[in-house]
Structure formats: C-alpha cells, structure tokens
C-alpha positions as CSV (number, residue, x, y, z in Angstrom):
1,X,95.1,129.3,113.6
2,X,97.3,131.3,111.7
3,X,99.4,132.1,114.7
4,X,99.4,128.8,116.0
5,X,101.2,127.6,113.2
6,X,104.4,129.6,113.1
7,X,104.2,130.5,117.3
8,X,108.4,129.8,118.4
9,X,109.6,128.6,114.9
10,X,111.9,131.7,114.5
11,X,114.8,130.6,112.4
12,X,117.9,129.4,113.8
13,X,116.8,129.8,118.0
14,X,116.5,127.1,120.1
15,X,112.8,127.9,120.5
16,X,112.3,127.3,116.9
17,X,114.0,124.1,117.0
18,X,111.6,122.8,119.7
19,X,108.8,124.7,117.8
20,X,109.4,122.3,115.0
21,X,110.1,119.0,117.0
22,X,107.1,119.1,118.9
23,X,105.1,119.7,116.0
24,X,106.6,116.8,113.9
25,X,105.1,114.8,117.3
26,X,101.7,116.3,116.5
27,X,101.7,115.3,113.4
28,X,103.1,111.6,114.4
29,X,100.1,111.6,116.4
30,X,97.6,112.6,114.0
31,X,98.7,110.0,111.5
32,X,98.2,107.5,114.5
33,X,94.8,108.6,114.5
34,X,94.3,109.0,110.9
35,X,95.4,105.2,110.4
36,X,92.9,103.9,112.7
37,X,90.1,106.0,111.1
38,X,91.0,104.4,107.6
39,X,90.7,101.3,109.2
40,X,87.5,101.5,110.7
41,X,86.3,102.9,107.6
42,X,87.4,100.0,105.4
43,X,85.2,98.0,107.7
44,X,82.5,99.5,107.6
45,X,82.9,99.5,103.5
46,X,83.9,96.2,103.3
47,X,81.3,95.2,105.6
48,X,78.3,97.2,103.9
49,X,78.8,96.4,99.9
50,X,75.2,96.9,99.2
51,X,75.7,101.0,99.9
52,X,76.0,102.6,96.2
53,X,79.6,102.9,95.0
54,X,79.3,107.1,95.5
55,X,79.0,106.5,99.6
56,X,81.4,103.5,99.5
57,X,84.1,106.2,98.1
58,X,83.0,108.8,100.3
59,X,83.5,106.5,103.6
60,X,86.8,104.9,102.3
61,X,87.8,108.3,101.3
62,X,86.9,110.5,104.2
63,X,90.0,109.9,106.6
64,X,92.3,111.6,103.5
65,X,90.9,115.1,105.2
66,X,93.9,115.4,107.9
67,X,96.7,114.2,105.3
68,X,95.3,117.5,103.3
69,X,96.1,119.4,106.5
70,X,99.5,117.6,107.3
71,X,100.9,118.5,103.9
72,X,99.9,122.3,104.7
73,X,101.5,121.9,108.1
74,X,105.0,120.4,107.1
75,X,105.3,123.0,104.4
76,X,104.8,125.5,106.8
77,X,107.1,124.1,109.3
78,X,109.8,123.9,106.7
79,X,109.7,127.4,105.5
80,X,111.4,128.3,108.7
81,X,114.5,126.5,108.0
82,X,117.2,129.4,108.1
83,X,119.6,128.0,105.1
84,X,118.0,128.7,101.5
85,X,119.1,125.3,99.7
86,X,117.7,123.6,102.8
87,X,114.8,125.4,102.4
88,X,113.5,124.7,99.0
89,X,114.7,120.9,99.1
90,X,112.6,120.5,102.4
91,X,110.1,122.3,100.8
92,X,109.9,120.3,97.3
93,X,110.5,117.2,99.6
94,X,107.4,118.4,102.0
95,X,105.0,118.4,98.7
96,X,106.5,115.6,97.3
97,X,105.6,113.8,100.6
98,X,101.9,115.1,100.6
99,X,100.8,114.3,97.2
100,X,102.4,111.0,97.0
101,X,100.7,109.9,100.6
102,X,97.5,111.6,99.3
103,X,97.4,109.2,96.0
104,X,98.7,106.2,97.2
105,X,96.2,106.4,100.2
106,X,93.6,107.5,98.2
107,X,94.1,104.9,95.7
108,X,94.6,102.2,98.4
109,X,91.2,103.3,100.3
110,X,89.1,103.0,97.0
111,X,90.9,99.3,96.5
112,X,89.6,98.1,99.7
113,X,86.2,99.7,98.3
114,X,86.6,97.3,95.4
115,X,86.2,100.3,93.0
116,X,90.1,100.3,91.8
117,X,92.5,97.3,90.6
118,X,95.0,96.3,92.7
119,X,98.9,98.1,92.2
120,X,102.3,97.5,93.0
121,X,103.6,99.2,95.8
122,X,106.5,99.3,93.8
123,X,105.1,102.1,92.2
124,X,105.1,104.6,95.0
125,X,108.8,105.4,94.0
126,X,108.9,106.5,90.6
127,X,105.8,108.3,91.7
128,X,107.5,110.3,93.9
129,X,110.5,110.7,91.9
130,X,107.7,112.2,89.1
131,X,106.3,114.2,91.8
132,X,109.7,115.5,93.0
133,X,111.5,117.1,89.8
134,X,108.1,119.6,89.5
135,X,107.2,120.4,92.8
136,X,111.4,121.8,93.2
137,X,111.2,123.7,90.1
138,X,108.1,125.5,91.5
139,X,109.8,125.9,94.3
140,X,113.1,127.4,92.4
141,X,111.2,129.6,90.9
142,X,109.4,130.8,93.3
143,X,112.7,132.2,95.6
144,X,114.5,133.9,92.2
C-alpha cells in the first residue's frame, strides 16, 4: 500500500502533478461515500434509541474510520511538494484539516445520537485556528 501511495508523485514532473490531482479525486469520492455512510448511520440510531448508548456511539461513530485514513493520505500527498515553505504550510494545513473534520464530525455524529449538546458551528474556526499554530510548530521543528 505503501507504494501505492507515493507511485508518480515525484516532485516538480508533470507525473507528479497528475499523481496528486487524481488522488485529491479519490479522496472527493471517498468523502461522497463517507457522507452517505454517516447518514444512514444516523438513521439507523435515530431510528433504534432503545440500543444502549455504547452501540448508539459505535454506529454514529463508525463512518469516522476513512476520515482517519484521508488525513494520512493528504499528508502524504503533500510531502511531495518541491518548495520547503510550501511544504510545511501544506503540511500543518493537512493536519489542521484532519483533526478539525475528525472532531467536528465526531462531535456532530454523537449529537444526532442524543449523547452530546448541541454547538455552534461557529466554533469550527477558532478550532482550527487552535489546531493550526501547534500542528506548524511540529512541523517546523521537525525540518530544522
């Protein structure tokens, strides 16, 4: 799997660009899927509140597996960018992205399950502004 997830992103070629566009589309297309799995599952939860709140989280939680896997996927993809500034912003932005999709999914999916209060949206933005500032220091520090 390893393989298949830097195959043709050299730096800099054309191949690599392509490399990089058409995974983008994958993952477009996983989040298509992934949307309509966290759907059906809020059905089914909202449908079946008599099933102990332990299996209620598990079943609004369970379509947060692939968003695990997109924010190891975009890093990836980004660590072939051929400029270093470019690099670590991309990269700070690509686990910014993750963990703020992660926790505001995650906390969405357990409202529907009725086990969480209700939050302003609102509040995604200072999350990731929170999330931001540490993830590019880690990243900083990691290229001196």
């Amino acid at each position: 799997m390893k393989r298949w997830l830097t195959c043709g992103m050299e730096a800099g070629t054309p191949e690599g660009r392509r490399a990089v566009v058409r995974l983008m589309w994958w993952m477009i297309a996983l989040s298509v899927v992934v949307v309509v799995a966290m759907e059906i599952s809020a059905r089914v939860v909202r449908a079946n509140e008599g099933i102990p709140g332990v299996w209620r989280a598990l079943i609004a939680l369970a379509p947060l597996a692939p968003f695990v896997g997109m924010i190891a996927v975009f890093a990836r993809a980004y660590k072939h960018l051929d400029e270093m500034l470019v690099r670590m912003q991309f990269e700070a932005l690509a686990y910014t992205l993750g963990l703020v999709i992660v926790v505001v999914v995650g906390w969405g999916q357990l409202q529907q399950a009725k086990l969480l209060p209700m939050v302003e949206v609102s509040m995604v933005w200072p999350l990731a502004a929170f999330v931001y500032a540490p993830c590019l220091l880690a990243v900083r520090r990691r290229y001196k």
